[in-house]
N, C-alpha and C positions, 0 to 999 in steps of 0.2 A: 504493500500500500504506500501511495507516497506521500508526500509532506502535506499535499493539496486534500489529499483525503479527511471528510472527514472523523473528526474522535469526538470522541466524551470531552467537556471541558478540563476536567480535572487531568485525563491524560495528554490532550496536548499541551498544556502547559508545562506540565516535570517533561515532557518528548521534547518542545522547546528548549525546554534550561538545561537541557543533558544536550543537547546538539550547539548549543550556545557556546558551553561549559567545551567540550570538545575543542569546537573550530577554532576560538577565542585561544588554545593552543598551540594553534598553526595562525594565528594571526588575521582569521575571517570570521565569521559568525552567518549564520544562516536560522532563519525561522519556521513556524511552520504555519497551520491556519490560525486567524485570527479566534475563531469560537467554536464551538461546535451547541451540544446540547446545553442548555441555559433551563428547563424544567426540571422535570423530577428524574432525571439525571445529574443534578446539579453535586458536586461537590462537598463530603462530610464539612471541609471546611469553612462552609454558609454557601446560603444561595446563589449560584453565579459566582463565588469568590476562587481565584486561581490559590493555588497552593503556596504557601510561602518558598520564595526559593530557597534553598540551599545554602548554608555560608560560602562565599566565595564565587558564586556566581552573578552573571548579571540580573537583575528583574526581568521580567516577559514584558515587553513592550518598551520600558527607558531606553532613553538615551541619553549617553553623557554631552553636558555642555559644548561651545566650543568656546576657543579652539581646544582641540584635542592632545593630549601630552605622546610623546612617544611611545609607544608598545600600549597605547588603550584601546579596548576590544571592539572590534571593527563594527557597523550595526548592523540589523536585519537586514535581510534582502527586501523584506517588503514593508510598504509602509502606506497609512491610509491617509486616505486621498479626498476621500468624500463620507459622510456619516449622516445617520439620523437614528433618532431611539425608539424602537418599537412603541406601540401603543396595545392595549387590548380593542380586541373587538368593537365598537360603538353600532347602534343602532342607526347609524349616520352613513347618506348614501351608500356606498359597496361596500365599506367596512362590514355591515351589519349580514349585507345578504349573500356578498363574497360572489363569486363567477364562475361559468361553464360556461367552455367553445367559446371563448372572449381570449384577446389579444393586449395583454397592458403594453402601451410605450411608456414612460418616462423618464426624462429628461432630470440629470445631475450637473452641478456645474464641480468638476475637479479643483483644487487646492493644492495637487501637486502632479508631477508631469514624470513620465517613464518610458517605458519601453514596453513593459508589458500590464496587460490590467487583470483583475481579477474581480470578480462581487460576492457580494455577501446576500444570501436571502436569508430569511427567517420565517417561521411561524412558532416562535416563542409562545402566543395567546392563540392558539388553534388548537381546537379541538379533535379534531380529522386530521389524516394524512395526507399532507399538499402535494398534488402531483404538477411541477412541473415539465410538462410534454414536450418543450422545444423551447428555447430561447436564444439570443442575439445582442449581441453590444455594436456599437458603430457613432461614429463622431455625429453627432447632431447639427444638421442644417441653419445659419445663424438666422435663420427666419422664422424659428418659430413653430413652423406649422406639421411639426410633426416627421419632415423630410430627412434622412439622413445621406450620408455622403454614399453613395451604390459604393466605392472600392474600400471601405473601410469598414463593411458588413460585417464580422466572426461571429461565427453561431459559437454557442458557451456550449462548456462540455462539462460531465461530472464524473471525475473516477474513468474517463475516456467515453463515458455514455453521453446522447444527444436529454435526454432524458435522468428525471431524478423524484425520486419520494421525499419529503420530509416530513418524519416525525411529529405530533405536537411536542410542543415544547422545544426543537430544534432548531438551531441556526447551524449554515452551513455555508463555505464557499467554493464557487467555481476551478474548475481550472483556469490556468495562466492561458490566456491569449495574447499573439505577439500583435498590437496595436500600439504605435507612439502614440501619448497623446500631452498636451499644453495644460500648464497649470493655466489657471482659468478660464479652459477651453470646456465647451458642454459634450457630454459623454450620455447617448440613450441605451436605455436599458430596456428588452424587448422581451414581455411572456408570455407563452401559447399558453395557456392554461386549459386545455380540453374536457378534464372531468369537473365534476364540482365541486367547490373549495371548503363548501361552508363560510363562516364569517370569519372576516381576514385581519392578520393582524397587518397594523397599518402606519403610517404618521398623519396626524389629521392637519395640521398647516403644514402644507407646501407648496412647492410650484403645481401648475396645472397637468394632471395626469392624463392619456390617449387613452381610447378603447375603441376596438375592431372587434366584428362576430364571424369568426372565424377563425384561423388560422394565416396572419400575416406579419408572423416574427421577420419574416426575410424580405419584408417593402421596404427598397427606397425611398417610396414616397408614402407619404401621412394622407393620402385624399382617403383612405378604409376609414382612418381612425374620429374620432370625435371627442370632445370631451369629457373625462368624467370626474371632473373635481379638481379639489386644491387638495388632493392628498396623496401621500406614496404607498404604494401595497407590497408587502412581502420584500421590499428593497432596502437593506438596516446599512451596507457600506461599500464602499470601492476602494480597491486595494493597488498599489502599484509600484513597481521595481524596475531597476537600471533608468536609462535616460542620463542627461548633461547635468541636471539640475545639483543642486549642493545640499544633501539633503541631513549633512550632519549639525545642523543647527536643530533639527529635532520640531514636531508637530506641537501642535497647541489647540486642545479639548475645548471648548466654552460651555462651559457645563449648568444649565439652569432652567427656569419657568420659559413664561411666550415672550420675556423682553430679552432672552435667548434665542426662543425659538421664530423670534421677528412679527407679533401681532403685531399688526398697526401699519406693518412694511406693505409698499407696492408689490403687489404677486409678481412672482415670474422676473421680476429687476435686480436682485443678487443684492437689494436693500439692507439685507440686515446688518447685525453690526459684525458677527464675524466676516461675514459675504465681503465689509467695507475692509475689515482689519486683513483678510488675506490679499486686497488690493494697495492696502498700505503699502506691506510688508514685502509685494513684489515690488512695487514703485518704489522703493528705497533701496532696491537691491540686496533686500534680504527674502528674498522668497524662503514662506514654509508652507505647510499647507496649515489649515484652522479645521477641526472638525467640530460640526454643530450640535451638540448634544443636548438641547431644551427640548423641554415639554410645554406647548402652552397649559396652565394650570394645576400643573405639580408643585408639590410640597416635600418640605424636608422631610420631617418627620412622621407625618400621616398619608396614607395608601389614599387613593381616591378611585371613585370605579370611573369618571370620565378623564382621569388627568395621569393615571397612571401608577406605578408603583410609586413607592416614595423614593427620597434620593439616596436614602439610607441602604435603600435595595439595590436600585436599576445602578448607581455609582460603580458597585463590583461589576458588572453585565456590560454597562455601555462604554466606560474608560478606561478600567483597569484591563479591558483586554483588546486594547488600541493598540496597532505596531509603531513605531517610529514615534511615538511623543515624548515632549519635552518635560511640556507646562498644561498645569489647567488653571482654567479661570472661575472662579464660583462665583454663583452670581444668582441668590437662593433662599427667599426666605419671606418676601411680601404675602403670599398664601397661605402659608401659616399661621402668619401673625394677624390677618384679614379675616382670614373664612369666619372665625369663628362670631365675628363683630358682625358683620353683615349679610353670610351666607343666610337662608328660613334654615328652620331644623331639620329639614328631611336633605337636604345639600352640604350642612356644615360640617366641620371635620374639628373634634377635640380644641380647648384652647392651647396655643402653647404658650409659652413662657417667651422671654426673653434669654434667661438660663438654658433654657430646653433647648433653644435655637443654637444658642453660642455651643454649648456642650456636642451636638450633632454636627457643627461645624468644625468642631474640633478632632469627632471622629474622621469627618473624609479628607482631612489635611494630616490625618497620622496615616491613612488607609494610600492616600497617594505616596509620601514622602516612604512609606513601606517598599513601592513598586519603583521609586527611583524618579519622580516627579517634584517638579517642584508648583507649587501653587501661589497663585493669586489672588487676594481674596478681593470681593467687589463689594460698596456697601449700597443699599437697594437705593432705588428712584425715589422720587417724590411724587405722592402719590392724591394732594391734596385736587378737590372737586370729582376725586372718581368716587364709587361705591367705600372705595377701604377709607375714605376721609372720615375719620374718627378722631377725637381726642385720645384716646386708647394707641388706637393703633398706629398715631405720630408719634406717640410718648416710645412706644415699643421701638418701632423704627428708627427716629433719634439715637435711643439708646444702643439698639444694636448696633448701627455707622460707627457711634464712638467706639465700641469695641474695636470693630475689625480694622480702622483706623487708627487705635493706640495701642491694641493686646499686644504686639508685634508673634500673633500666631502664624501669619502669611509668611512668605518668602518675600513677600511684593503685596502693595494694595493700588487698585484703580479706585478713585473715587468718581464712581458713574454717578453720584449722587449730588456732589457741586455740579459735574460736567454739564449737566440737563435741566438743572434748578432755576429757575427765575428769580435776577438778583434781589426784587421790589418782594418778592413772596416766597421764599425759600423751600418750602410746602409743597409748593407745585411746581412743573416740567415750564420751562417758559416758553411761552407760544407757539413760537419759530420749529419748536422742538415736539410738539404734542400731535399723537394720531388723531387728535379729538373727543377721546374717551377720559384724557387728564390722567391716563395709566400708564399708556405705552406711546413709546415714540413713536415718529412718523421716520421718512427716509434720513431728513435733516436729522431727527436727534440720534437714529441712530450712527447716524456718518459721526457725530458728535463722538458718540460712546466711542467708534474706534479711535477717533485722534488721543481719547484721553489715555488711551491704552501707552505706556512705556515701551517701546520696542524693545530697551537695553533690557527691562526687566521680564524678557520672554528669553 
């Protein structure tokens, strides 16, 4: 079986760190698949949690700083490119009713650039066994409409088959296909899905998804397809290796709620704040890739059935088994301290604390710096004339800023929280910057949020 194949989580992660540990001997290092099972195959040591490594071995996924000192162990071969974090099922468009004899397109926009690519699907929140019947990767037409480039078609293969099962509860990735492709270049992803899927797992804000009834993983052209939403299905990440690019500066996670995962942002415009920060970061000549790790409407501490596991959870599942990163950015905690103040009772989620907060933050900044990361901590937005505008819940807020602002528990702090604020009302996002809901940014604030981002400190 080879590396691409694949495993239980639990074993490919010690199969990583014994081939890591190895090559790291002769001066190279080699990795294997990002995930495999994430259910109830998950790992005696917590759900989705990789195994501690080993003394004297690398983490699964770090990468050291640069620049790099003499004889320090070379990185992965593969490293990710593009990300989003599963969601459960919703009773919302196709999420809910899932697809037969339907064709997904959609469109990714990459973060780092290679020689070969690879994807990630999932049905992590499925119930059924998902049969993917045929699928296709191919650079994406800058138009839009569905087109992709006819000579850069590769049908995806699994384990050498055109075809593949997965498991509930399973995430899994493709073989390697030889495709160059540009960081910041868009990359479609193509799936026959012929039997019935059941309810899918999904990411519910995204770019706008394709759908054809039939079988048309292998069109050039998009006139089959049509649309079906602003969400991803069964597509969790892109993977990718070799190419020019400089890739030992090491990826950067942005891990948090929808002012992560870009509510408020123009669909389909690469808006949000990371979309802005990996545009920085090549326009300064430090290209890395940023992988987008929000949920709109997740919480730290407490599970939600529309918003997702909590972060306490999904953090092992969606970060700690990234190839190639560096840094994450946290950016996590308005929902918690919200729900409980404004949500009715049949919606709200436990109160938390202020203490509760800091303390869970505290765990995913030991849970990173475990795996070889370093963190960023972010202190929330201002949240005054939305729903969370409470005397509670700015008291809460305030407080927590000051924390992650003077505990010195971060590596690094962004204050997205001046960044957005309006100087006449500090309370609130100042104008220029507001989607209109007084919550979440629009494109300006979040182009904001990336400038305030330190480069030096990624």
């Amino acid at each position: 079986m080879t590396m691409d194949a694949r495993l239980g989580r639990t074993a490919a992660a010690l199969l990583a760190l014994a081939v890591t540990a190895t090559l790291t001997a002769c001066g190279s290092a080699a990795a294997g698949p990002r995930t495999a099972a994430t259910g109830p195959h998950a790992a005696a040591t917590g759900p989705g949690l990789p195994a501690s490594p080993p003394p004297g071995t690398a983490p699964l996924g770090a990468v050291p700083p640069a620049p790099l000192a003499p004889g320090t162990p070379a990185l992965p071969l593969w490293r990710g490119s593009w990300a989003a974090s599963p969601q459960q099922p919703l009773d919302v468009a196709w999420s809910g009713r899932g697809f037969a004899d339907r064709t997904l397109r959609q469109t990714v926009r990459l973060t780092a650039g290679g020689d070969r690519v690879r994807v990630e699907l999932t049905n992590r929140y499925g119930t059924t066994p998902l049969r993917v019947t045929r699928a296709t990767m191919a650079r994406a037409a800058p138009s839009g409409d569905g087109s992709v480039a006819p000579e850069s078609v590769r049908p995806l293969r699994f384990d050498g088959r055109p075809s593949v099962t997965i498991p509930p509860g399973d995430t899994l990735l493709s073989d390697a296909a030889d495709l160059p492709v540009e960081a910041l270049a868009p990359l479609a992803v193509t799936l026959y899905l012929a039997e019935p899927t059941g309810p899918a797992t999904f990411h519910r804000i995204a770019a706008t998804s394709l759908l054809a009834t039939g079988d048309h993983s292998a069109d050039p052209s998009g006139s089959a397809f049509r649309e079906a939403g602003g969400s991803w299905y069964y597509l969790s990440g892109v993977e990718v290796s070799g190419g020019r690019e400089a890739v030992r500066r090491g990826g950067v996670v942005a891990f948090g709620d929808s002012i992560t995962d870009g509510a408020g942002a123009t669909r389909d415009a690469n808006a949000r704040y990371p979309d802005e920060l990996a545009e920085r970061l090549a326009a300064a000549g430090r290209p890395r890739a940023v992988l987008n790790h929000g949920i709109s409407g997740n919480q730290v501490v407490n599970d939600t059935t529309w918003a997702g596991e909590k972060a306490l959870t999904r953090f092992r599942k969606d970060v700690l088994t990234e190839r190639g990163v560096r840094t994450v950015i946290l950016l996590e905690g308005i929902n918690d301290l919200g729900s409980s103040e404004v949500n009715p009772p049949s919606t709200a989620t436990p109160e938390v604390t202020v203490d509760r907060l800091i303390a869970a933050h505290r765990t995913l900044v030991a849970e990173a710096r475990a795996h070889g990361l370093r963190v960023i901590g972010a202190t929330l937005t201002p949240v005054g004339g939305s729903p969370y505008d409470t005397p509670t819940v700015e008291a809460k807020r305030n407080a927590f800023n000051h924390w992650v602002r003077t505990s010195g528990a971060y590596d690094a702090v962004v204050d997205f929280d001046r960044a957005l604020a309006d100087p006449s009302a500090p309370h609130r996002l100042l104008p220029a910057y507001d989607s209109g809901d007084h919550l979440h940014p629009g494109d300006a604030g979040y182009h904001a949020m990336a400038e305030a981002v330190d480069l030096d400190a990624l």
